[in-house]
N, C-alpha and C positions, 0 to 999 in steps of 0.2 A: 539447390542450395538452401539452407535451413538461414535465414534471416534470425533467428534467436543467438546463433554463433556470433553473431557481432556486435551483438548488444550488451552494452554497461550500465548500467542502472546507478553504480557509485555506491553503491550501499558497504557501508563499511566492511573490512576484513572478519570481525569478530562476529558480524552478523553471518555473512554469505558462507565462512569457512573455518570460524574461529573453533568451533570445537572439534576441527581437525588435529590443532592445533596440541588438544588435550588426549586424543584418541591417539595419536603414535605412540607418542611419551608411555601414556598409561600401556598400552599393548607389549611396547619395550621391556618395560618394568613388569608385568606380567608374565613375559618369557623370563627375563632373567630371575624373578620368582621362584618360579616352574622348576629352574632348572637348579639352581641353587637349595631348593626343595626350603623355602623358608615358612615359618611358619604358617596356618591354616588361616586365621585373620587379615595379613598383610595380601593375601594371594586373593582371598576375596574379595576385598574393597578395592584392588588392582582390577580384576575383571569386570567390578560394576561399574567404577569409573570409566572402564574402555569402553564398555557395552552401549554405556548413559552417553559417552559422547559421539561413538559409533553412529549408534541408532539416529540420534537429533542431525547429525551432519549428512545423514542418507536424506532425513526428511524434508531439511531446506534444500537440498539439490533438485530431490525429486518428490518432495509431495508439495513443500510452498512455491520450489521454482523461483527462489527471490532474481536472480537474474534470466529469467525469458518472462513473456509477454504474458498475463494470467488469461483466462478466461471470462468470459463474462460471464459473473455469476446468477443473472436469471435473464430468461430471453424476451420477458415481459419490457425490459427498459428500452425504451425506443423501440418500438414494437413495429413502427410503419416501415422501419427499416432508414429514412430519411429524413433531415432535416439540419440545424445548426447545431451546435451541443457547447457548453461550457465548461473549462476542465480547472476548477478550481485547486491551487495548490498542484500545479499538475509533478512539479520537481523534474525529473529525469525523463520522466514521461511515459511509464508504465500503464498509467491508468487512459492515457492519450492513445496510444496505439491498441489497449485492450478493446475500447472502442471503435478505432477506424478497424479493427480488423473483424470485428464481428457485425459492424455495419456500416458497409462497402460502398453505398450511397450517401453515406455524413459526409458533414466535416463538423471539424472540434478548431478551439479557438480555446490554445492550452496557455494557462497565467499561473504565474507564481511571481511572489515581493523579488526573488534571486538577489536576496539579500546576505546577510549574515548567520541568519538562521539555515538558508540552502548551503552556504560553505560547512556549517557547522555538520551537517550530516550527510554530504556527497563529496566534499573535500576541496580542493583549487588548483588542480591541475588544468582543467579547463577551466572558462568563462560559465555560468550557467546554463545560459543561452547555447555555447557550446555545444554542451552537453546532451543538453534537451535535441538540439540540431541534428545533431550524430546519428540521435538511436533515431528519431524519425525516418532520416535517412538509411540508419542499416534496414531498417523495418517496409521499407519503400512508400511511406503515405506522404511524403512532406508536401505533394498536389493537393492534398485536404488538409491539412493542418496551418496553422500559424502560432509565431507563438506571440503574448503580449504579458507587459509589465503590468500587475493590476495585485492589488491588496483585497482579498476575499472581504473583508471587513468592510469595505468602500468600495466597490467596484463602477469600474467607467461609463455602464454600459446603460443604455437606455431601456425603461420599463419594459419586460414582455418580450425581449429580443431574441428569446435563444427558445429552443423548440425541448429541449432537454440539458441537465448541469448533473455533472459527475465528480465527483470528491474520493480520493484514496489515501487513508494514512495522512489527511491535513488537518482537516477542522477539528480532530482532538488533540494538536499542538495549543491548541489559544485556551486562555483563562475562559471562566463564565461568560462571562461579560462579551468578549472575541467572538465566545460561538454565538451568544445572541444576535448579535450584530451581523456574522456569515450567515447565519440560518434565515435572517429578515432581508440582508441582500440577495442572497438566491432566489428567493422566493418574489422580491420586486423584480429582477430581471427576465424569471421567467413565466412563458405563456402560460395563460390558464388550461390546465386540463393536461399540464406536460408533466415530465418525470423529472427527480431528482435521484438517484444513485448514490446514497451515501456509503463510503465504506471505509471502517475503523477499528484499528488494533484492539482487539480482543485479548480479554486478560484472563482467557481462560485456564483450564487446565494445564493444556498442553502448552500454553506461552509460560507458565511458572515451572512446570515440568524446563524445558528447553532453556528458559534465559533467568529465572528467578525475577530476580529486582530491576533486570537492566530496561524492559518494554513497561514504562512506566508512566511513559507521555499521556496515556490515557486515562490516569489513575485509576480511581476502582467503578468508574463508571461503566457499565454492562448495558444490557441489548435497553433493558427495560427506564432506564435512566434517556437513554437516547432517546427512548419513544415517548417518552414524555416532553423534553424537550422540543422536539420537531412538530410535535401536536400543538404546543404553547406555542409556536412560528405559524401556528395556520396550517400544516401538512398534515395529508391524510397518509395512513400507513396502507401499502398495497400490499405488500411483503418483504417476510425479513429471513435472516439464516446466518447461520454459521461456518466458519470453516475452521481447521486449524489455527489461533492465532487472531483469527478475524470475524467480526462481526459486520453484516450488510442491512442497509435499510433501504427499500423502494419504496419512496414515497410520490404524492402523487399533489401538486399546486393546483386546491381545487378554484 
């Protein structure tokens, strides 16, 4: 049984499937073009509308995969294969399972506010906690995971406690100010010489291609803004990349 079948993530409709939404309609209207032979303009901008939302709705299914489990994008982060990890902003808990699955002798200790700001982008059908609960359990890890109430900003945890901290899609929700403060927490909680995994929506091409103005949480900040930032917290950069949408940084609490 594929464990990614029963996982929800919550990500809203318009993200996960919305430009399905556009791709029928347009298709319809294309045929009925076609066939009504209307003029050579209206039949174009019909085709590239299907095509444009076609194509973008093939690629969240199967190139970003918003609802299954991502991969880890480099195999350097937790390299011994073991220890504690921190999952800050964990939300639904994609970034929590990307890890327990890729190392099998962790465990993670996934936190989010599951506040007002989590209703605002996964919805209230469940509880947060819920939520997060579920897909652990679709996923089979809830024997390494926990989850707890903690504010990236102020975290509960005692200097030096975690062996590695992971971030997806959080720390470019907070103002300046917020990320200062997450980036000096991280780095007090964890060991020296450990990893931090930052990973944050990319405004690049293909995200203005795909969604325009709507992935904007991260403003026009890019790879090279972040890497100054993280540097000014005291972290060393190990390696950084790309993907569709997304920007990674492996930094390293020397």
């Amino acid at each position: 049984m594929n464990p990614n079948a029963s996982l929800d993530f919550g990500y809203p409709w318009w993200l996960s499937a919305g430009h399905l939404a556009i791709a029928i309609p347009a298709l319809a209207m294309s045929g009925v073009a076609h066939i009504r032979a209307w003029s050579k303009w209206p039949r174009i901008l019909l085709g590239l509308l299907a095509l444009w939302a076609t194509t973008v709705f093939l690629l969240m299914q199967f190139g970003l995969r918003v609802n299954q489990a991502p991969a880890l994008p480099t195999q350097s982060f937790l390299s011994t294969g073991t220890g504690r990890v921190l999952d800050i902003g964990a939300g639904t808990g994609r970034s929590t399972i990307m890890v327990l699955n890729a190392r099998p002798n962790a465990t993670v200790v996934a936190t989010d506010e599951f506040g007002e700001s989590f209703n605002h982008h996964f919805g209230h059908t469940d509880t947060p906690q819920q939520l997060l609960q579920k897909n652990l359990e679709s996923a089979g890890v809830t024997n390494r995971a926990k989850i707890e109430t903690a504010d990236m900003r102020k975290l509960p945890y005692e200097a030096a406690s975690f062996d590695a901290v992971v971030s997806a899609y959080a720390v470019d929700h907070l103002n300046r100010d917020g990320i200062t403060a997450a980036l000096s927490e991280v780095r007090r909680v964890l060991k020296p010489n450990s990893d931090f995994l930052l990973i944050l929506v990319g405004n690049d091409r293909w995200a203005k291609f795909a969604f325009g103005p709507l992935l904007t949480h991260g403003g026009t900040r890019g790879r090279d803004w972040w890497a100054g930032r993280t540097k000014d917290a005291c972290f060393e950069l190990r390696e950084d990349g790309t993907t569709p949408g997304t920007v990674w940084l492996l930094l390293r609490n020397p």
